[in-house]
C-alpha positions as CSV (number, residue, x, y, z in Angstrom):
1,X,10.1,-21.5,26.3
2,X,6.8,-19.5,27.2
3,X,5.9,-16.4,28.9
4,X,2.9,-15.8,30.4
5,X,1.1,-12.9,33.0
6,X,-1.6,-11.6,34.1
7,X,-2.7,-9.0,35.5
8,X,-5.6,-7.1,37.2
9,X,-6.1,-3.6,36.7
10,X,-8.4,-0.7,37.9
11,X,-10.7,0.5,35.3
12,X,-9.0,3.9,35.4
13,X,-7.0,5.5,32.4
14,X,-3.9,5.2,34.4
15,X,-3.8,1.4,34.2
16,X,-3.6,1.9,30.2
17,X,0.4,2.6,30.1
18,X,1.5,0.2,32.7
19,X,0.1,-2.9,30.5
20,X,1.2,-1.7,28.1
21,X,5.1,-0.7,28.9
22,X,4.9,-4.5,30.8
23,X,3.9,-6.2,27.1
24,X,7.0,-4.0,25.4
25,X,9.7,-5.4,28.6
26,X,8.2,-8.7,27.8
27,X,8.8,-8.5,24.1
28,X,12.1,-7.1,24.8
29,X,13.5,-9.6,26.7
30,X,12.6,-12.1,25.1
31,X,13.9,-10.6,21.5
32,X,11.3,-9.8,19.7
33,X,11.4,-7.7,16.5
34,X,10.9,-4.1,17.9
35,X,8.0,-3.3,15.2
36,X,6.0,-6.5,15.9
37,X,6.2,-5.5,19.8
38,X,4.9,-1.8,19.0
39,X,1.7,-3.4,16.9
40,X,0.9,-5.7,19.8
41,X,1.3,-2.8,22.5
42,X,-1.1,-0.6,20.1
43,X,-3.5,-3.0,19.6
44,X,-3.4,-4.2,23.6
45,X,-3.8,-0.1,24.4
46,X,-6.7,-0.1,22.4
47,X,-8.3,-3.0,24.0
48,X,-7.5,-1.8,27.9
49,X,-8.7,1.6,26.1
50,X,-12.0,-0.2,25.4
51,X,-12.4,-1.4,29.3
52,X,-11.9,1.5,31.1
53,X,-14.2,3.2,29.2
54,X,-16.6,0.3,28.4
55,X,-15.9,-2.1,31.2
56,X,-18.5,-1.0,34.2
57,X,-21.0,-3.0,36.1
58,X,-24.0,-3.6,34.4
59,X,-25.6,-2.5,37.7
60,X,-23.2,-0.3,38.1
61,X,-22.8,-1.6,41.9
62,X,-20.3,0.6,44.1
63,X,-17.3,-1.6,44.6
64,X,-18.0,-4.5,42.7
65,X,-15.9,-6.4,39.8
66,X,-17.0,-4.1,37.2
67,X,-14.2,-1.5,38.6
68,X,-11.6,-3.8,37.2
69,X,-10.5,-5.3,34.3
70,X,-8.1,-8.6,33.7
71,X,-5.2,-8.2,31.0
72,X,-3.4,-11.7,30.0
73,X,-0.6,-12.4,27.6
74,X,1.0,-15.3,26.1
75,X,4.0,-15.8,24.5
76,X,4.5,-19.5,23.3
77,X,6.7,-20.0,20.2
78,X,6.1,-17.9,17.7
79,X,3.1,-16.8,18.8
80,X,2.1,-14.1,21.2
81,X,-1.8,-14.0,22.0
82,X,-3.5,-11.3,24.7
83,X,-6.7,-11.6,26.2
84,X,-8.6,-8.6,27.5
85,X,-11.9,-9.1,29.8
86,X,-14.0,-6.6,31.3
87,X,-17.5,-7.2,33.7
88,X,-19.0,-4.5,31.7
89,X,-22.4,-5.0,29.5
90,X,-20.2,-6.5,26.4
91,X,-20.6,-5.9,23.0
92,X,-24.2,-5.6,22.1
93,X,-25.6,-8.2,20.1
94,X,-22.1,-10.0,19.5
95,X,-22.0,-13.8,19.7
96,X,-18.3,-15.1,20.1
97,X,-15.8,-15.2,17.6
98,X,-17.8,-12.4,15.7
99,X,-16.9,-8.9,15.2
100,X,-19.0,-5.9,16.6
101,X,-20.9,-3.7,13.8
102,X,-18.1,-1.5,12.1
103,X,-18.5,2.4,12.7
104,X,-19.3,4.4,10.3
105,X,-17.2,7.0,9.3
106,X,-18.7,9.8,11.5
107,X,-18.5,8.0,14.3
108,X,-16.8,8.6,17.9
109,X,-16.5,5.1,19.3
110,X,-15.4,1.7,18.1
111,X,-12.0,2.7,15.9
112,X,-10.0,0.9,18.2
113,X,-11.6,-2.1,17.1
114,X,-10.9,-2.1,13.5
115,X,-7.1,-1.1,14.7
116,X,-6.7,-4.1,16.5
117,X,-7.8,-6.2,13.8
118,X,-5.6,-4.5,11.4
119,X,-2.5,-5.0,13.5
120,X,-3.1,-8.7,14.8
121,X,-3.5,-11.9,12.6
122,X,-6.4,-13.3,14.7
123,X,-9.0,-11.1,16.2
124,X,-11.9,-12.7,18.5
125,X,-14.9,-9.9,20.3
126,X,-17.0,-11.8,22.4
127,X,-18.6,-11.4,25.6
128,X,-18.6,-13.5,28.6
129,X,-20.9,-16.3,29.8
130,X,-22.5,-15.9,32.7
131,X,-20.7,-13.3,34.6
132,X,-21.3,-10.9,31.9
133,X,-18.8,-8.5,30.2
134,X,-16.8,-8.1,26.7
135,X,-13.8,-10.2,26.0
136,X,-11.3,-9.1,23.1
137,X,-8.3,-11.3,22.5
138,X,-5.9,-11.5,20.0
139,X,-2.7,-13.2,18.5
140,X,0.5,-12.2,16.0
141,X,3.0,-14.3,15.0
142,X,6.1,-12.9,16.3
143,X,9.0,-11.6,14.2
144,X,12.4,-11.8,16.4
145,X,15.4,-9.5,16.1
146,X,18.9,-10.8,15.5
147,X,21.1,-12.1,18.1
148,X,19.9,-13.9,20.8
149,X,17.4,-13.7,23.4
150,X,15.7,-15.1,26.2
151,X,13.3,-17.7,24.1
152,X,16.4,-18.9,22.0
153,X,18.6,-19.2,25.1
């Protein structure tokens, strides 16, 4: 069986929690191992983290996509893989599939990064073609708890 949503969120901090307590129900219902779930809802908080504070219009037109941000997960066998996507600027001089310049050790921003790609198996920055914006997405294999649960049933 698979499970898969979507969703499209306000770039405002508020959004942050409700992606992330809909990945943990997801996870829980369909049995996975309870510390596997909490490293994919760190590592999906840091990448919503990274759109509402990233994620504007690069014109920074009133109203327009750049307010928003899409969240997308997919859990297909043993594998769980989220996608985050903003309409922001993206990540200066990344080309897909490569990793942004690490921070140094002083630095403010981009921490969240390098915590996503310590917590997930498969890490991908990138930014959009065309439309414009940074794209982070991720997958784990998943762990599953004893007894049974929704993808087993």
């Amino acid at each position: 069986m698979s499970i898969w949503w979507s969703l499209h969120l306000r770039r405002e901090a508020a959004s942050v929690p409700l992606a992330r307590r809909l990945l943990l129900g997801t996870m829980e219902t369909a049995g996975v191992d309870p510390d596997v779930s909490y490293e994919l809802s760190v590592a999906l908080t840091e990448a919503c983290a990274n759109a509402v504070e990233h994620g504007g219009d690069v014109g920074g037109e009133a109203g327009g996509t750049g307010r928003a941000y899409r969240v997308t997960a997919y859990l297909d066998g043993e594998t769980c893989r989220i996608e985050v996507a903003d309409s922001g600027p993206g990540f200066p001089g990344v080309e897909r599939a490569s990793a942004p310049t690490a921070p140094s050790d002083d630095a403010e921003h981009g921490r969240g990064l390098r915590l996503i790609e310590e917590l997930a198996d498969h890490v991908q920055f990138g930014n959009r073609s065309g439309r414009g914006g940074a794209v982070v997405s991720f997958d784990k294999i998943l762990k599953w708890k004893d007894g049974p649960s929704l993808l087993m049933a």
